[in-house]
Every structure is written in C-alpha cells, then in structure tokens.
DRENKEVEX-253443 format. One line per 3 residues: number of its first residue (from 1); their letters; for each residue x, y, z of C-alpha. Coordinates in steps of 0.001 Angstrom, whole numbers, plus 524288, in hexadecimal, padded with zeros to 5 digits. Layout:
# residues N
NUM) A) X/Y/Z | ...
//
This chain:
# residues 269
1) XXX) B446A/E519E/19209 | B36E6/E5450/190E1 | B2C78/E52EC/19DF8
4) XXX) B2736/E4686/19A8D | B3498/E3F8A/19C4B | B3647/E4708/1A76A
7) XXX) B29E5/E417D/1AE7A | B2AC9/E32B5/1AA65 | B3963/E3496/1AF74
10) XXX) B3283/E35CE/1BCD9 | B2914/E2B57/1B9AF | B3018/E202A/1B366
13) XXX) B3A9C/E17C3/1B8F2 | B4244/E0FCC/1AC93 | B4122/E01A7/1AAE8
16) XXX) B4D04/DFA59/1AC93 | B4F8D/DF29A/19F6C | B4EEA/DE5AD/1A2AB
19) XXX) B55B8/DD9B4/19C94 | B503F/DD77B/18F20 | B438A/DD0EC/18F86
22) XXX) B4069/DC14D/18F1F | B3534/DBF30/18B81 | B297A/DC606/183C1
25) XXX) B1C3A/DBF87/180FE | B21A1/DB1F7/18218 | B2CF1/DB425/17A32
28) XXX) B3950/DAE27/17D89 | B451F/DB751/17DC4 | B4F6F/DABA7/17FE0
31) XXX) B5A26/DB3E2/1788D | B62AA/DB449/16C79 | B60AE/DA4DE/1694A
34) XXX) B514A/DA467/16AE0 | B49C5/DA031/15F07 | B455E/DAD04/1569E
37) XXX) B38D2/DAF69/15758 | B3042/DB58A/14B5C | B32E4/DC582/14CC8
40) XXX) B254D/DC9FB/14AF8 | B205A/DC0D6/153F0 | B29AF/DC42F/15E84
43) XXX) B27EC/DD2AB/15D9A | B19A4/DD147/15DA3 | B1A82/DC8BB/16A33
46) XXX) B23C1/DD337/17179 | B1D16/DDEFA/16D44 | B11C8/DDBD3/17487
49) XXX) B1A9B/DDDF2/18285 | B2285/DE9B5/17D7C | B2002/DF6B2/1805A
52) XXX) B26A8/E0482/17E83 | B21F9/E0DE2/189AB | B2DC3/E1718/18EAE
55) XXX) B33E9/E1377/19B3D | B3B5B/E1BCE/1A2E4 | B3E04/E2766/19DF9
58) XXX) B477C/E3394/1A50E | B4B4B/E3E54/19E26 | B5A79/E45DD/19FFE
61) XXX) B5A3F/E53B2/197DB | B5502/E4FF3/189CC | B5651/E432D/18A7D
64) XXX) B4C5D/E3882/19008 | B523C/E28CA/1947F | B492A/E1FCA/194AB
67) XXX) B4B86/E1091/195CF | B445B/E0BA6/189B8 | B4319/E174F/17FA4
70) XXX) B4B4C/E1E6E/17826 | B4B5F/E2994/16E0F | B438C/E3524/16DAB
73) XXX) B34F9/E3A73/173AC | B2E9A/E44E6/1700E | B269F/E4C0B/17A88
76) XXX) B1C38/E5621/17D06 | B0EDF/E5691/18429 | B0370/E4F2C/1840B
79) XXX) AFEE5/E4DC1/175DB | B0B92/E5313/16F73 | B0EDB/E4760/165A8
82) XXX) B0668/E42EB/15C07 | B0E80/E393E/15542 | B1CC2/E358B/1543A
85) XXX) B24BA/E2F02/14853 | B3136/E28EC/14672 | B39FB/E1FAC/13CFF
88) XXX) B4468/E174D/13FCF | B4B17/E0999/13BBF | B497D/DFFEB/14374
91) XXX) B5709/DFD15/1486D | B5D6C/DEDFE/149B7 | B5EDA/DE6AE/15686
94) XXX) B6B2A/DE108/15B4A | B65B5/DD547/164F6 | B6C09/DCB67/16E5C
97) XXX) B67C9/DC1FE/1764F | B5FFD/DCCD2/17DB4 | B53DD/DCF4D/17B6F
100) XXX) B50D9/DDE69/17763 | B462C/DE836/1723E | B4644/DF57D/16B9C
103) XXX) B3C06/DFD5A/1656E | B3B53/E095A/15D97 | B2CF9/E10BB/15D50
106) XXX) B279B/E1EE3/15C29 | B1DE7/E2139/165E5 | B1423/E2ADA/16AA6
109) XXX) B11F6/E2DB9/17CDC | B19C9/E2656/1850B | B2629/E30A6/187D1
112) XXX) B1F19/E37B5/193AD | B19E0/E337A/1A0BF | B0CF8/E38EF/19D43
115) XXX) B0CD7/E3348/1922E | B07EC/E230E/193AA | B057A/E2108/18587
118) XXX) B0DC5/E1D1F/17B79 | B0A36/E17B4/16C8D | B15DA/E14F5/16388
121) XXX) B1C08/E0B3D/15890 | B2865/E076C/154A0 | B2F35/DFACF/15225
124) XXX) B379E/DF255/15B34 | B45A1/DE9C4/15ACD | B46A1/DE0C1/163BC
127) XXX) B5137/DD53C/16731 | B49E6/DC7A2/168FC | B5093/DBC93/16C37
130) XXX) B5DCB/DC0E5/165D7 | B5567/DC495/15984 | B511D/DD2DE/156D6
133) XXX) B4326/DD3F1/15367 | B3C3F/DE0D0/14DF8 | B2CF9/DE3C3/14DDE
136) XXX) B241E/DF086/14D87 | B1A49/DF560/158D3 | B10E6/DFE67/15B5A
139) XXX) B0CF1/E0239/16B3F | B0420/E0A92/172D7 | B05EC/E0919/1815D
142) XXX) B024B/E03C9/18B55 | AFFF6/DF7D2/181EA | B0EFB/DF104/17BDF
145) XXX) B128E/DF19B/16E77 | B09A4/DEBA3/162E8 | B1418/DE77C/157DA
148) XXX) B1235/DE670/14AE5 | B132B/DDB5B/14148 | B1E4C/DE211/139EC
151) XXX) B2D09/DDE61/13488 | B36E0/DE889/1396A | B43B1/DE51B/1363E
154) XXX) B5044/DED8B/13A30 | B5321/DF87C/13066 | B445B/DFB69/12F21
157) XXX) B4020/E0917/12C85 | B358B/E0C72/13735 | B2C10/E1877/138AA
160) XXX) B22A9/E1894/14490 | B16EB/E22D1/146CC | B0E34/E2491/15250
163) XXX) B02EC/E2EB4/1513D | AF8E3/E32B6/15B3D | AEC51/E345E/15038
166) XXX) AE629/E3DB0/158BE | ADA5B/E35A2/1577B | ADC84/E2EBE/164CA
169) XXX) AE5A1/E22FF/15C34 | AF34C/E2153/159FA | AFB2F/E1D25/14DC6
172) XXX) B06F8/E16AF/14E2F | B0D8F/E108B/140C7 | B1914/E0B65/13FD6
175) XXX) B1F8F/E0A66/131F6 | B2B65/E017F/12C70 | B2DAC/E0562/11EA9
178) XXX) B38B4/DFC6E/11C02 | B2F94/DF004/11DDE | B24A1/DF960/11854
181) XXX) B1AAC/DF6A6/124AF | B11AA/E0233/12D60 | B0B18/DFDA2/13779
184) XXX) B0020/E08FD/13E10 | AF8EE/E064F/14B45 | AEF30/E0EB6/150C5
187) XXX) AED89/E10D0/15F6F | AE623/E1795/16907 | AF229/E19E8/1713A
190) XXX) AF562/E19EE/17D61 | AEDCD/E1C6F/189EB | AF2FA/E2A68/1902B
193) XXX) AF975/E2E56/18325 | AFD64/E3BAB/1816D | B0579/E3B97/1778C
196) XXX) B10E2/E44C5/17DC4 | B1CC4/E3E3E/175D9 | B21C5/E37D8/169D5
199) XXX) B2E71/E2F2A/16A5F | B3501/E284F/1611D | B3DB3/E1C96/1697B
202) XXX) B45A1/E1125/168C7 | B4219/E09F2/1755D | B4645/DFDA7/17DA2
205) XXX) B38BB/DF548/17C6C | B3192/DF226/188EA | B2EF4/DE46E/18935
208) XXX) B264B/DDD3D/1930E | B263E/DE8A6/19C59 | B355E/DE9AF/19B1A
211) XXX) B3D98/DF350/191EF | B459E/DE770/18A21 | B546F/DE932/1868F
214) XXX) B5623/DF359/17B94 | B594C/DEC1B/16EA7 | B6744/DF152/167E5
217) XXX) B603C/DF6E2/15C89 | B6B58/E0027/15A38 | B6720/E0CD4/15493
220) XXX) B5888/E0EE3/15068 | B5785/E1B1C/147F0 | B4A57/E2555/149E0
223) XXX) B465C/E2D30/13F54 | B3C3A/E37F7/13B0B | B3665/E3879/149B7
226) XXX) B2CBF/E4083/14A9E | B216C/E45C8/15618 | B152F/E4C1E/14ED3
229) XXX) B1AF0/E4BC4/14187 | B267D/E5423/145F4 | B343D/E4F6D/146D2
232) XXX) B3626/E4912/15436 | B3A33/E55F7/15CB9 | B48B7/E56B0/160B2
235) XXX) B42DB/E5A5A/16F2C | B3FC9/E4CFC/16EC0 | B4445/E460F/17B50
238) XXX) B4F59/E3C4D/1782A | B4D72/E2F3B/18019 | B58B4/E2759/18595
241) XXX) B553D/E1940/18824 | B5DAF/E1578/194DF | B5E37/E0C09/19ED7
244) XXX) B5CE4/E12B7/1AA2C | B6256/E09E8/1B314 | B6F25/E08C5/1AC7A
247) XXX) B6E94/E1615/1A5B7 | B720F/E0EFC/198B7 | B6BC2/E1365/18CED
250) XXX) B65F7/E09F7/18416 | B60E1/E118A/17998 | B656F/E20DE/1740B
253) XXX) B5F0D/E2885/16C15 | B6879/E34B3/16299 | B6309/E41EF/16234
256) XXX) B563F/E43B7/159D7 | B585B/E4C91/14D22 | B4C93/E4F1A/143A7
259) XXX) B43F9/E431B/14830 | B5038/E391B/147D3 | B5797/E31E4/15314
262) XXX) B5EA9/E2536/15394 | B5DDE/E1AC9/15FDD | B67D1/E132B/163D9
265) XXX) B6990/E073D/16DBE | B72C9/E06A2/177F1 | B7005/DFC39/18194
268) XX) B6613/DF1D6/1846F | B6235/DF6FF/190EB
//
C-alpha cells in the first residue's frame, strides 16, 4: 500500500451510496415506463452534474477499497507520471427500473491526499429510465465532466491518453476506432496538480454530489495500460471498490499482467 493511501485513509471518511438518483438537470427519472428521451441529449444534460474524484480510500496490505473506484493506480512522488494510456471495450448494461451510472476513464492526480488535481477521459454507461444510454467525457477537477457529441455503442473498441505536455497544458484524447471518431482537448489542469499517479478505473459515477448506484456492466476488459510509455507497473496498487458500511464489494478488479486487467460488477451498492 503505498503512503498516499495511507494518509487519505486518515483523512477521508466514505460516502454512503445512496439510493439511485431522481433527478438531474430537470430530467425526470420516473422509471422503466418513462418516455425515452434522445441519448445524446440526455448524456449531455447529466454530464454537466457528474464527477469522478476518489472518495474514501483505506488501504489493507497491497490492496486499496475505496467506495467509487476500482482497478489499478500507479504511484510515486510529486511529478512521477507524465502520461497514462489504456484500451478497453466498452462493456453492455443490464438496467431495471433503477436508475444507475458507470464510467470507465484513464486519468492523471487524484490517488493521493496531496494530490487535489485530477484530469482524465473515458466513456460512461449509464441506466436511464429503464434504458441504457452511453456517451464520452473529458474532466479536469474541480469543474464536472464536459461530454462529447459522440455515438458509443456497446462492443466499441476504446483507447484513452492523458499527457502532461510539459508546457504548463494537458492532453487528453479519447479514441473509438470501431465508429472511427478521436476527440483531443487541451487543458491547463488542475489547480495543486502534481502529477504523483496514473490510474486506469472503472468507477461508480458521482452524480449531484452523490456516488449513484453502480450500473451491472458485467465485465469491462483493460488493455495495453501504460504510465510514461512503460507497461503499467505490476507494483501498481489494486483498488477494491466497497461499500464500507456493509462491507459489500461492488466492483473487483483480477490481478494486472503485462498492462491487462479485467473489471467486474458485483453489486449496485
């Protein structure tokens, strides 16, 4: 367990994930039988109140729980990671009546307490009034997610990138090459960056201040990972996401070998 999880352990107290969330921007979430709304639109109206900081995080031996990420971080000191990479399909969504959110991103900051930044991309599956709806985001904290005006459809083969140009900007691009899109955004980053870890995560989506209910999205599959250019290190730490007040885990990541890990859902909170 490396120091960093070790001091936001002390820190950070987890959110309790609450019952899935009701309303966003206006939207009604009525349930299974509510008129569908146009996917693009929708995603665009909820990105704008999602967000993907860490929260709670406490680490036993190697392996970190935390009650909204999960997969793998790798860590170091202040100015250790330059850039991160990763590949994956974007997995299907089993939805009921519930309303649910999961997102899948490479990111730069954000593991350590010292660390306030974060700037990452990745796309999202979500459960919407009984419907599952997919879109593409880009976010630098403190600010939510900015989504993109993209198709991503299950089955879609994804690579994200997020580089620190060394020039005092960001680059983050996120690439589908089954529906043949890239998208690039450059951004100053956050304020008190220090770029001290890369991850690569499936996550439970915070909504309106609130992590949602984890959409069943199965198994999402992570591919040629990498921190600097290298192959994602094996030292990386493993993250467990958890509810901490039950002690149920809703999210597991298997063991990292040569850059590659699969994800897999276990409960909705």
């Amino acid at each position: 367990m490396s120091s960093h999880v070790s001091t936001r352990r002390k820190s950070l107290r987890a959110l309790s994930v609450g019952a899935a969330v009701v309303s966003v921007a206006g939207l009604s979430m009525a349930g299974a039988n509510a008129a569908p709304q146009n996917p693009a639109q929708l995603n665009s109206s909820i990105a704008s109140h999602e967000s993907h900081a860490l929260h709670g995080a406490r680490g036993h031996n190697t392996t970190t729980e935390a009650s909204n990420w999960s997969g793998y971080a790798a860590t170091g000191g202040s100015g250790a990671y330059k850039s991160v990479s990763s590949s994956w399909v974007q997995p299907a969504v089993s939805c009921t009546s519930q309303n649910t959110y999961s997102s899948f991103w490479v990111g730069i900051d954000g593991y350590s307490q010292s660390d306030n930044g974060l700037e990452q991309t990745g796309t999202e599956a979500d459960c919407i009034n009984g419907r599952a709806t997919y879109g593409a985001w880009w976010e630098v904290l403190p600010a939510a997610e900015s989504a993109y005006s993209v198709t991503v459809k299950p089955g879609d083969h994804l690579k994200a990138t997020v580089t620190n140009d060394g020039n005092g900007q960001y680059t983050m691009t996120l690439a589908d090459s089954t529906e043949g899109w890239t998208k690039t955004t450059h951004h100053a980053g956050s304020q008190g960056v220090n770029g001290s870890s890369a991850e690569v995560i499936a996550e439970a989506t915070q909504v309106n201040g609130q992590i949602a209910a984890l959409s069943n999205f199965g198994t999402v599959n992570f591919s040629g990972s990498t921190a600097n250019g290298s192959t994602l290190p094996g030292s990386s730490d493993e993250i467990v996401m958890e509810n901490f007040d039950t002690g149920s885990v809703k999210a597991q990541p298997s063991a990292l070998s040569a850059g590659a890990f699969s994800d897999t859902w276990r409960n909705y909170n």
